[in-house]
TIPASE-715807 format. One record per atom (N, C-alpha, C): x, y, z; residue in one letter. Coordinates in steps of 0.001 Angstrom, whole numbers. Layout:
REM residues N
ATOM,xx,yy,zz,residuo
ATOM,X,Y,Z,A
...
//
This chain:
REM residues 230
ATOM,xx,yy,zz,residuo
ATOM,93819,71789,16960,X
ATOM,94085,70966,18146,X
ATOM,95349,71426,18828,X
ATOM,96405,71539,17926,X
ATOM,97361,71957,18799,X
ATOM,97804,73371,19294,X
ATOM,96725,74044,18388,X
ATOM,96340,75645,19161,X
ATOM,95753,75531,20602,X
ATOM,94615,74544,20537,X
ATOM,93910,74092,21794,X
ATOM,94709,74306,23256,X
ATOM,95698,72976,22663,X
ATOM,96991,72143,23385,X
ATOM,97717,73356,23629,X
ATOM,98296,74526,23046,X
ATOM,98731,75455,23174,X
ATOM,98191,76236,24021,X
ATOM,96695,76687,23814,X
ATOM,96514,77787,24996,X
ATOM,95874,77155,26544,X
ATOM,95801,75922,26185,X
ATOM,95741,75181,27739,X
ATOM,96807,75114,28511,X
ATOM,98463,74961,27419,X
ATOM,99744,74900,28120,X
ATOM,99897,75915,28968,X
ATOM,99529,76892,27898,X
ATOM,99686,78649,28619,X
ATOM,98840,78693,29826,X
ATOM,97799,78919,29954,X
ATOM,96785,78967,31001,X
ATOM,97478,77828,32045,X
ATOM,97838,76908,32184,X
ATOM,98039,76148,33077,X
ATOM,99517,76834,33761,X
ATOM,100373,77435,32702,X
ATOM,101734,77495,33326,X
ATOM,101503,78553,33864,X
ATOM,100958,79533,33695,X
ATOM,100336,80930,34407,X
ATOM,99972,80758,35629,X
ATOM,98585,79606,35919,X
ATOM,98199,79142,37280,X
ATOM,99258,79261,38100,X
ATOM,100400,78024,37763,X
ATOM,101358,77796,38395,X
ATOM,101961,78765,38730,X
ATOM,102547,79542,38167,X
ATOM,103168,80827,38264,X
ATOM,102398,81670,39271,X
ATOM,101630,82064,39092,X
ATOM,100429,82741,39996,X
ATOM,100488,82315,41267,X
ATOM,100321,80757,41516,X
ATOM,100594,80035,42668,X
ATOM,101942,80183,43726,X
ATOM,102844,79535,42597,X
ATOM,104393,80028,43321,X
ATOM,104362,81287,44004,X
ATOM,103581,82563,43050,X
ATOM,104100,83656,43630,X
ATOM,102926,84165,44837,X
ATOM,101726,83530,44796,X
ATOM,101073,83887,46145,X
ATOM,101587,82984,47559,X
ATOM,101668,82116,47039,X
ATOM,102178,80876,48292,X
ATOM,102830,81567,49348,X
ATOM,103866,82781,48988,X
ATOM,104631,83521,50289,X
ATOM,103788,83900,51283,X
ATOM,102483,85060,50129,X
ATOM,102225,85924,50533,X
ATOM,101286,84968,51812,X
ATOM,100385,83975,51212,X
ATOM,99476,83015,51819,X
ATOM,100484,82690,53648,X
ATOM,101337,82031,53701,X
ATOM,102127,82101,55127,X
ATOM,102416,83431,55104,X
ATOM,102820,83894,55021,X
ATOM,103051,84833,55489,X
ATOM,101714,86041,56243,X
ATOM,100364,85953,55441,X
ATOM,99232,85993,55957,X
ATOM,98994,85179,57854,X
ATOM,99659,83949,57007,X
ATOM,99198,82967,57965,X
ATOM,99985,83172,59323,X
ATOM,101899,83291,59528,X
ATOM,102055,83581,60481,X
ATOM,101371,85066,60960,X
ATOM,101454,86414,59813,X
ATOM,100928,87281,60782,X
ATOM,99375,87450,61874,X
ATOM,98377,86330,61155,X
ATOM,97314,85667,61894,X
ATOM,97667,84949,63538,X
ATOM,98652,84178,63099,X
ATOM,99496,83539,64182,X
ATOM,99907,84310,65511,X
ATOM,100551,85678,64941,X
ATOM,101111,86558,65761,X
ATOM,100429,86997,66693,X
ATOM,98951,87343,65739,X
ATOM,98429,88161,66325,X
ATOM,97362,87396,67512,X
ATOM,96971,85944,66811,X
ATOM,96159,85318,68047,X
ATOM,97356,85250,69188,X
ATOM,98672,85235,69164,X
ATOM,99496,84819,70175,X
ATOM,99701,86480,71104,X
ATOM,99229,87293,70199,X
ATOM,99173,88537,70982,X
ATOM,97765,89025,71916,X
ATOM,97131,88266,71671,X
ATOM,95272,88181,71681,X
ATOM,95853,87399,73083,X
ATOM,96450,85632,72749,X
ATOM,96405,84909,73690,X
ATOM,97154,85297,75257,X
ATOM,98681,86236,74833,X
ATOM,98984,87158,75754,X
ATOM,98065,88490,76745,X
ATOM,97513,88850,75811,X
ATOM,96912,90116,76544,X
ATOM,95773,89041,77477,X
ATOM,95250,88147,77019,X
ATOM,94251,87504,77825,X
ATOM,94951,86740,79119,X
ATOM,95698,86312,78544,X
ATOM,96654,85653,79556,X
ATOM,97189,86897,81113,X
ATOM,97678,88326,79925,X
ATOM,97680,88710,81659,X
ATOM,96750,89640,82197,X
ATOM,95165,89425,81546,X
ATOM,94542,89569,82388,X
ATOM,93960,88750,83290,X
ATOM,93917,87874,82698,X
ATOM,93803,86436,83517,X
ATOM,94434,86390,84948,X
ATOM,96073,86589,84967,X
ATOM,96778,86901,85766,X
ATOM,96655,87843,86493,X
ATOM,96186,89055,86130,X
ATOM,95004,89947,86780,X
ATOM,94302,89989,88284,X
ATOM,93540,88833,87184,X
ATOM,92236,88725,88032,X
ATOM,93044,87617,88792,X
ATOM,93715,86458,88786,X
ATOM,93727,85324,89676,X
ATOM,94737,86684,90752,X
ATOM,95549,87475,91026,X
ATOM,96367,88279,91932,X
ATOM,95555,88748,92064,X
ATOM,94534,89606,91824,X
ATOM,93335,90578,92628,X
ATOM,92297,89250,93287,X
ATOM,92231,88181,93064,X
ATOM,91620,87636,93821,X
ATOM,92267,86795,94963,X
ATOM,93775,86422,94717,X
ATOM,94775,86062,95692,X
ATOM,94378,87025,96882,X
ATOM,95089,88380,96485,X
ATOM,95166,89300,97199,X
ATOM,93280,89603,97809,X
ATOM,92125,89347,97989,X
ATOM,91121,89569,98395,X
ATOM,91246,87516,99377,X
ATOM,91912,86878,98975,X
ATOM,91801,85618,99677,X
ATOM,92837,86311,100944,X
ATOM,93856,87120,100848,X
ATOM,94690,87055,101685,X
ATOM,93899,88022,102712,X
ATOM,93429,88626,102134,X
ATOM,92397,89664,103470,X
ATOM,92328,88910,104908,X
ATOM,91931,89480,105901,X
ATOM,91384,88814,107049,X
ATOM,89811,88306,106757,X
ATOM,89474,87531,106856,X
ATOM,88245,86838,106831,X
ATOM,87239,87710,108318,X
ATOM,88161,87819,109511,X
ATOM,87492,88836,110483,X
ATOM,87159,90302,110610,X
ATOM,86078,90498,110418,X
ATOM,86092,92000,110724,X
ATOM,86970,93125,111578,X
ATOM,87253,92330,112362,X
ATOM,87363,92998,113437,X
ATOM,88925,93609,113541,X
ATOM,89232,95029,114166,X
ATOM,90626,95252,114276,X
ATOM,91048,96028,115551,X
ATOM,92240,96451,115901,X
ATOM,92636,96913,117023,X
ATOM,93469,98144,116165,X
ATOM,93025,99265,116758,X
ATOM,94081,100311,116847,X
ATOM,94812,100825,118036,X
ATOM,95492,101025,118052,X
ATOM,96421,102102,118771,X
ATOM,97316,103344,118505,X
ATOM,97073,104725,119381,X
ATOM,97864,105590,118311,X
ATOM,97881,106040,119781,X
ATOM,98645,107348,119244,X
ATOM,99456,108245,120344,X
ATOM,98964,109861,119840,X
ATOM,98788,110609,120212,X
ATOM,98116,111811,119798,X
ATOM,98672,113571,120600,X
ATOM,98971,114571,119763,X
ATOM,99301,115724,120466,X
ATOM,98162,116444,120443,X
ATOM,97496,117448,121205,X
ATOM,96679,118390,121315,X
ATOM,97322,119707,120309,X
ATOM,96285,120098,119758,X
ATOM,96913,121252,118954,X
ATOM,95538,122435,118591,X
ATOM,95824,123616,118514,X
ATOM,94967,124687,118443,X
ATOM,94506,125154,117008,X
ATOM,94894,124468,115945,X
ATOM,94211,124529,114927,X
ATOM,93009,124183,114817,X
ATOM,92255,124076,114340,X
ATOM,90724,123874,113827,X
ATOM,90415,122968,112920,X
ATOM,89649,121679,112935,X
ATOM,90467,120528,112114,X
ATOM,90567,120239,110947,X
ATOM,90043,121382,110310,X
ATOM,89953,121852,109006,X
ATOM,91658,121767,108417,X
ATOM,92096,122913,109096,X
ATOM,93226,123282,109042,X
ATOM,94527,122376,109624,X
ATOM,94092,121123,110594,X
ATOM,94836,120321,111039,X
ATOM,95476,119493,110172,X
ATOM,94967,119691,109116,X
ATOM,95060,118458,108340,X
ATOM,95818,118988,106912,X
ATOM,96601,120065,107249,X
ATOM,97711,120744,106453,X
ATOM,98797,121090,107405,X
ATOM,99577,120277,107488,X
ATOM,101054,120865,107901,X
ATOM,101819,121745,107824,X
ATOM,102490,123180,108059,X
ATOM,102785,122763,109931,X
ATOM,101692,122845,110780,X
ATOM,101352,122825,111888,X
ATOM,100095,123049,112691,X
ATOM,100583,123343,114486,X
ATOM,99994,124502,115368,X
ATOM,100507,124857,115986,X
ATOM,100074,123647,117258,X
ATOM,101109,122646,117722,X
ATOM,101170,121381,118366,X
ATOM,101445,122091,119534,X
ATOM,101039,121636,120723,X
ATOM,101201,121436,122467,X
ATOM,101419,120607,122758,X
ATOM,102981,120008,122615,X
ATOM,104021,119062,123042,X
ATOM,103562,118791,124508,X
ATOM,103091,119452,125096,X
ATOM,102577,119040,127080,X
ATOM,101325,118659,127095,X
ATOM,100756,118526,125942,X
ATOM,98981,117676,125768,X
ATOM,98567,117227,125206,X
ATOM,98115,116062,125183,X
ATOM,98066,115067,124255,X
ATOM,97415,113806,124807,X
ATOM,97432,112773,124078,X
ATOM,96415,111506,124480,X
ATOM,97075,110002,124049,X
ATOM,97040,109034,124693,X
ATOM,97001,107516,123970,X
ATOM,95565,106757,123803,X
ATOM,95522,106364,123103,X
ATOM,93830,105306,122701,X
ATOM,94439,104107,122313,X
ATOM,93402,103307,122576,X
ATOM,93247,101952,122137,X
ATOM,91596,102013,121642,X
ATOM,91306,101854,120618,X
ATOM,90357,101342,119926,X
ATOM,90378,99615,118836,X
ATOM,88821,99428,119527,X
ATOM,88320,98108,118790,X
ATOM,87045,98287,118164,X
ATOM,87553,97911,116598,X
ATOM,86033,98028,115446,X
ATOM,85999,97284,115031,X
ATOM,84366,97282,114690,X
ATOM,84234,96482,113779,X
ATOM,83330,96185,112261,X
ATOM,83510,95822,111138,X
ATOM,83098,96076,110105,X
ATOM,81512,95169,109798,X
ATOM,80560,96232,109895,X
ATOM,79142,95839,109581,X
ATOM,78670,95342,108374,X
ATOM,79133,96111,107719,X
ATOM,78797,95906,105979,X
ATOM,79721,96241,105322,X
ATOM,79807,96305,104197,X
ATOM,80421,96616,102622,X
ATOM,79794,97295,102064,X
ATOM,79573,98638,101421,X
ATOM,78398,98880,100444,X
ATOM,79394,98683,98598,X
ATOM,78623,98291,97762,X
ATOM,79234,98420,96226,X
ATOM,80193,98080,96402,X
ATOM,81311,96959,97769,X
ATOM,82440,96923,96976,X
ATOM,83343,98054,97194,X
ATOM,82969,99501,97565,X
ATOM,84200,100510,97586,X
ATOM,83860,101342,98921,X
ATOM,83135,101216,100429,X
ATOM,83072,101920,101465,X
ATOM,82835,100598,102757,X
ATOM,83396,100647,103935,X
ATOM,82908,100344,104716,X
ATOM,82044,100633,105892,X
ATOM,81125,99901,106530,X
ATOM,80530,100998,107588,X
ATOM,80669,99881,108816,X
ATOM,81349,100680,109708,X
ATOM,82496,100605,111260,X
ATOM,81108,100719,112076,X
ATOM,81934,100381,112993,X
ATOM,81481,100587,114723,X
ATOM,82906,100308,115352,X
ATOM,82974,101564,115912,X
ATOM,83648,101421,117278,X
ATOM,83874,101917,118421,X
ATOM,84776,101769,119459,X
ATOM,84840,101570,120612,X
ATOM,86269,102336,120984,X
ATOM,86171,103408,122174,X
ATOM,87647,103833,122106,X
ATOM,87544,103902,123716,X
ATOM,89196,103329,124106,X
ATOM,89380,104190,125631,X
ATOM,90420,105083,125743,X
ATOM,90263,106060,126219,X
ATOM,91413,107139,125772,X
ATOM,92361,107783,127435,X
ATOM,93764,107733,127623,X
ATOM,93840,108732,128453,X
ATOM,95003,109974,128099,X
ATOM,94258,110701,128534,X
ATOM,95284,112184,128434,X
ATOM,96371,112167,129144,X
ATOM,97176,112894,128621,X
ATOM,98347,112867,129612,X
ATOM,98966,114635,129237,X
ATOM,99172,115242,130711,X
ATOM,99299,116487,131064,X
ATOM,97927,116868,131704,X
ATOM,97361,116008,131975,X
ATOM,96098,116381,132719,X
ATOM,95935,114572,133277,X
ATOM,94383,114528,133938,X
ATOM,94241,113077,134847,X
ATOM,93078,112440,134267,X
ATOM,92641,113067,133031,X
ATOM,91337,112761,132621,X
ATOM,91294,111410,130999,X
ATOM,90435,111049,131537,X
ATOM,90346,109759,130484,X
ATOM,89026,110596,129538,X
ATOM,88767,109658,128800,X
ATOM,87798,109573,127578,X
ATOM,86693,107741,127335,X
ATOM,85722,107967,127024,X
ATOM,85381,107039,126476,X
ATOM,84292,106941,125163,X
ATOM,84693,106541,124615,X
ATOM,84279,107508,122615,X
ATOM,83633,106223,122578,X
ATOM,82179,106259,121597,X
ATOM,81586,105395,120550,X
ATOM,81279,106377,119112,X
ATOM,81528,105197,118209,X
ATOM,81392,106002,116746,X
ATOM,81149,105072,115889,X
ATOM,80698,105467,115074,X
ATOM,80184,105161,113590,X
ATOM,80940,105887,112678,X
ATOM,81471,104729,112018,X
ATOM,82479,104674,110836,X
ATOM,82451,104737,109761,X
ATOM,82710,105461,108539,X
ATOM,82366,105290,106819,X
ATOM,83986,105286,106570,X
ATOM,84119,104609,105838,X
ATOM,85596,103936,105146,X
ATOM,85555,103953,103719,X
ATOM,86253,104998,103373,X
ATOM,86351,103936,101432,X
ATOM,87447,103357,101304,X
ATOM,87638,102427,100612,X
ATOM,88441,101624,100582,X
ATOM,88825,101136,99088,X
ATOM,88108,102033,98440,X
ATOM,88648,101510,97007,X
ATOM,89635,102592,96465,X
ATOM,90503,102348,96197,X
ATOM,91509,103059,95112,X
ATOM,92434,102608,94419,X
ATOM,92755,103412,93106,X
ATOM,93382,102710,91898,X
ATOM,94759,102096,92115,X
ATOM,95576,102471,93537,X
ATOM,96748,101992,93518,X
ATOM,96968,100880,94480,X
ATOM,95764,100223,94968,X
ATOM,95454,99375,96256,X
ATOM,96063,98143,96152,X
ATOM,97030,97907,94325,X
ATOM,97644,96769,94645,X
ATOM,98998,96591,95090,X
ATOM,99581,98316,94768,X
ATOM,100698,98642,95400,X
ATOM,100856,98907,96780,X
ATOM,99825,99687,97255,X
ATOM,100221,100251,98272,X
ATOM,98441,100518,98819,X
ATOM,97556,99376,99821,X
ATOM,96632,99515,100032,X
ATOM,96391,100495,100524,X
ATOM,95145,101329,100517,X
ATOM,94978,102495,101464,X
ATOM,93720,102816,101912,X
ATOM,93134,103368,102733,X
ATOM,91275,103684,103087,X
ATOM,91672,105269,103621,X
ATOM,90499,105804,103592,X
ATOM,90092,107081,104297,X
ATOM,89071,106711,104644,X
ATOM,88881,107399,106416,X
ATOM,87479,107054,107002,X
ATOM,87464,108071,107694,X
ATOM,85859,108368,108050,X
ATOM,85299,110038,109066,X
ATOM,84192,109055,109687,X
ATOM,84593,109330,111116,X
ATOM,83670,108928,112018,X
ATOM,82814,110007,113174,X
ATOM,81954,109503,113460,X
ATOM,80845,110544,114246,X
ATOM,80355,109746,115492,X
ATOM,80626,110447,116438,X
ATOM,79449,109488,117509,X
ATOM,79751,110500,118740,X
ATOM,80349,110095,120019,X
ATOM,80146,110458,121465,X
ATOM,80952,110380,122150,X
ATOM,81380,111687,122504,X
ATOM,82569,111356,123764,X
ATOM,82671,111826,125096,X
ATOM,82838,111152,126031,X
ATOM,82528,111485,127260,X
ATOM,84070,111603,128544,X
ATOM,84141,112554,128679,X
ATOM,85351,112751,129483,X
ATOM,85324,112333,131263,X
ATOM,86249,111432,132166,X
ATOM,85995,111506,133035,X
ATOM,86007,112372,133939,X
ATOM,86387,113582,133565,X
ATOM,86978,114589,133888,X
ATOM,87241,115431,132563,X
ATOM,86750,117267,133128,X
ATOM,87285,118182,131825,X
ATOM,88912,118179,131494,X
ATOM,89002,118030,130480,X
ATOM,90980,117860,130158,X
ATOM,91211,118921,130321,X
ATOM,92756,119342,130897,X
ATOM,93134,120505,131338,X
ATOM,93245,121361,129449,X
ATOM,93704,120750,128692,X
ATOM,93917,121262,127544,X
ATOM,92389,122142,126731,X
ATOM,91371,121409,127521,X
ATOM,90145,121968,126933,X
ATOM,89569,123069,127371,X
ATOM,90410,122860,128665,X
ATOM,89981,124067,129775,X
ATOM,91147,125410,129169,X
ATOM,92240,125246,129212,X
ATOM,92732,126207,129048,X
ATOM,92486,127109,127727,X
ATOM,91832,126036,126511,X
ATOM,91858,127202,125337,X
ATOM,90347,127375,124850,X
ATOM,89099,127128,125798,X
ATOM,88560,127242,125824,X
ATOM,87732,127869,126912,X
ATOM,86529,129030,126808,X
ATOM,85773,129372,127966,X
ATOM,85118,128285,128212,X
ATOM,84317,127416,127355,X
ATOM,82919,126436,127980,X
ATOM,83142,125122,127301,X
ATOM,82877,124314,127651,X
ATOM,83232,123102,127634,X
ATOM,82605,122065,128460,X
ATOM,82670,120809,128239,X
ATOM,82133,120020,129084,X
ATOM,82556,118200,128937,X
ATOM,81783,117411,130065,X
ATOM,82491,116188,129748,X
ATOM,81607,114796,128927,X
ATOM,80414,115483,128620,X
ATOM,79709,115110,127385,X
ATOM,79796,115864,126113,X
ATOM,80488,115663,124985,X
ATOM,80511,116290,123836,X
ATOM,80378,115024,122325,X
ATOM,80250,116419,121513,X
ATOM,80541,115263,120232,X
ATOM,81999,114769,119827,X
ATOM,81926,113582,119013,X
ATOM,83112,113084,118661,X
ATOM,83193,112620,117293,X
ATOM,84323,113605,116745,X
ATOM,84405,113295,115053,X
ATOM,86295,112597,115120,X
ATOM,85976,112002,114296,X
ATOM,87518,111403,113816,X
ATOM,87797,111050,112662,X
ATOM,88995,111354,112376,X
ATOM,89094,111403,110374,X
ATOM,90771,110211,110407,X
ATOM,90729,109345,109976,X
ATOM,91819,108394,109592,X
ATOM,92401,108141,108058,X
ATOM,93472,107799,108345,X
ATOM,93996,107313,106560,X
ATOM,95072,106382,107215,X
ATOM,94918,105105,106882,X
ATOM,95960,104021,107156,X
ATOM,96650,103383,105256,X
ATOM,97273,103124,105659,X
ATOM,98169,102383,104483,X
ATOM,98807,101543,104835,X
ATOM,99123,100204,103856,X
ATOM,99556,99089,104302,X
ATOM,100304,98296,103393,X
ATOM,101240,97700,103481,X
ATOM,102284,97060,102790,X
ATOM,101710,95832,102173,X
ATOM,101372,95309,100806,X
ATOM,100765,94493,100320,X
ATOM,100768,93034,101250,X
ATOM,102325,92485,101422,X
ATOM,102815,91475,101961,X
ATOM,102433,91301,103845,X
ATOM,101924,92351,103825,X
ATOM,101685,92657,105220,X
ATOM,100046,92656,105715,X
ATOM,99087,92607,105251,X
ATOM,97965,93197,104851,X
ATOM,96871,92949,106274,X
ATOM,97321,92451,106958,X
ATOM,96838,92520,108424,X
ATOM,97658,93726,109491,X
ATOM,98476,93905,108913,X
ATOM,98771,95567,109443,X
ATOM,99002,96943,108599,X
ATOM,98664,98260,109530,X
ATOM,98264,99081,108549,X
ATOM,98711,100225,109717,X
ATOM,99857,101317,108865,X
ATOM,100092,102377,109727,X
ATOM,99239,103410,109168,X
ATOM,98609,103983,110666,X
ATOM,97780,104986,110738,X
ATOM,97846,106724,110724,X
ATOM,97270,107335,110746,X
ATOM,96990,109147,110631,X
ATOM,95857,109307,111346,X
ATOM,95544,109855,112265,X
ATOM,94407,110293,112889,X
ATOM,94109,111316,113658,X
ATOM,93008,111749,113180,X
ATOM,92771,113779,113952,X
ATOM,91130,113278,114894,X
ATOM,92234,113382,116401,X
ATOM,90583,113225,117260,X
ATOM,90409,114413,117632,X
ATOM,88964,114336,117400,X
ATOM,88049,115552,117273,X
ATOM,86733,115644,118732,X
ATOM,87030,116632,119669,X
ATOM,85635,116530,120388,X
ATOM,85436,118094,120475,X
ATOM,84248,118601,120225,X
ATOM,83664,119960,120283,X
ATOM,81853,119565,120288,X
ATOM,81297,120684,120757,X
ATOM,79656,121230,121390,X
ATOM,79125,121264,119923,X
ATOM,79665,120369,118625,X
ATOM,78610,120969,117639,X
ATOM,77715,121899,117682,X
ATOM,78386,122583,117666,X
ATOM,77889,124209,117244,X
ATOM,77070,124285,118369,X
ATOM,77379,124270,119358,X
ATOM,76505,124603,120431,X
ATOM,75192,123582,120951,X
ATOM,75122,122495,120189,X
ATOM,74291,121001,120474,X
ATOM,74618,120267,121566,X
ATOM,75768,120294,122291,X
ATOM,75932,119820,123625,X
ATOM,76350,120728,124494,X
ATOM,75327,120577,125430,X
ATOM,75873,121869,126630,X
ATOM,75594,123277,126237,X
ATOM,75418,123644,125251,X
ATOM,75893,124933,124737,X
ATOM,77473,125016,124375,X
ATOM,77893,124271,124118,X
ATOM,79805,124264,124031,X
ATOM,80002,125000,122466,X
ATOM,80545,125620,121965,X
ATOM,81426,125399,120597,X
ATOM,82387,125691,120592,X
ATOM,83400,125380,121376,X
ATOM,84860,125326,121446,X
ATOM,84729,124082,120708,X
ATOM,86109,123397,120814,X
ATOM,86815,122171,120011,X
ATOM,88062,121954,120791,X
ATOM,88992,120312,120654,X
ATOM,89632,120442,120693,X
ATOM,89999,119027,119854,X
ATOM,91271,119345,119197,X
ATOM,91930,118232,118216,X
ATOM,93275,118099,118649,X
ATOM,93519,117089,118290,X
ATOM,94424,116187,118528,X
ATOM,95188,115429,117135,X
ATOM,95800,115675,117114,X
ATOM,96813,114909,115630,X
ATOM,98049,113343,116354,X
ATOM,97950,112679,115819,X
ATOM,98503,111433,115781,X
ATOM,98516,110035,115098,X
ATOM,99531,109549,115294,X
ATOM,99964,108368,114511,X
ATOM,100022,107103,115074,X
ATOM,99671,106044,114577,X
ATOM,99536,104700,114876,X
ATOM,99412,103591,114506,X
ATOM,99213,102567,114938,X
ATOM,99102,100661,113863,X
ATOM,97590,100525,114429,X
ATOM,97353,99610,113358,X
ATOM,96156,98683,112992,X
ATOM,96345,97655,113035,X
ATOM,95947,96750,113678,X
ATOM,96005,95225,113016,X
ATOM,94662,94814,113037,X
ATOM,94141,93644,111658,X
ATOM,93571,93152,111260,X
ATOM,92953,91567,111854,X
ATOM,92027,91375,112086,X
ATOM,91874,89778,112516,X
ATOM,90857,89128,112531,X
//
């Protein structure tokens, strides 16, 4: 019996012992569990925060399609390939102002827009105006759009001169005052600002390859300008 009593003492004081010495390990399990849901609950938390600022920032958008540009533009003899690498040989005595109004048709996926617009243009170093329609493709998605929004767009449509521009005449043999009209933009815009957007733009009118008139001269134009949103 008191062997019994004996190895029950033992066995029991062992438990105990055993106990004392896991008990640390047990919290200590337990805060690093702790930690880690509070690291779980962080990372969720700022994506959470995330998404409610990417959706702030899509509430702050203009609800209107519609926008106004204005830019100012030099005539230049590059090819617009090449316009669109700096330096570029500019004709400070020819050049253009526009006012254009577009407007946004659709969305496709979330990352392009598709434009319509409307331009009135006049030259200056010559007496001749312009009046452009085009169709617009925009993308508009990119990875840094919460810093620093940005789009690239290439437009195509029609431009009609009221008169041949002296600039088209001089660096060109043939030409005319129906031609095509391409235009390539990149605006960027200050988050806090997001109804205005400074512009880059290369206007483009040439005879596609000889499709109007017989023309394939060109002439481009490089300039800078604002957007506003509304």
């Amino acid at each position: 019996m008191r062997m019994t009593s004996a190895v029950l003492y033992v066995r029991v004081s062992c438990l105990l012992v055993f106990g004392l010495l896991t008990v640390p390990s047990w919290g200590q399990d337990r805060s690093t569990g702790a930690g880690n849901g509070s690291e779980s609950t962080s990372t969720a938390s700022d994506e959470e925060k995330e998404e409610s600022e990417a959706a702030q920032q899509a509430e702050d958008l203009p609800e209107s399609p519609w926008a106004l540009t204005v830019y100012g533009a030099v005539n230049t003899k590059e090819k617009v390939g090449w316009a669109l690498v700096p330096p570029t040989d500019l004709n400070l005595s020819y050049g253009l102002v526009a006012g254009a109004v577009s407007r946004r048709m659709t969305t496709v996926f979330g990352r392009a827009d598709i434009e319509l617009e409307g331009q009135v243009v006049k030259h200056f170093g010559s007496g001749s105006g312009e009046i452009n329609g085009l169709a617009i493709g925009r993308w508009i998605q990119f990875p840094w759009n919460h810093r620093l929004p940005t789009t690239i767009a290439l437009g195509l449509g029609i431009s009609h001169a009221t008169s041949i521009p002296v600039f088209e005449a001089l660096t060109h043999e043939n030409t005319a005052q129906w031609l095509t009209y391409v235009m390539f933009e990149a605006t960027v815009t200050h988050p806090d600002q997001r109804h205005w957007a400074f512009t880059y733009r290369i206007h483009h009118r040439s005879g596609f390859f000889g499709a109007f008139n017989g023309v394939r001269g060109a002439s481009n134009a490089l300039g800078f300008g604002v957007k506003y949103r509304w």
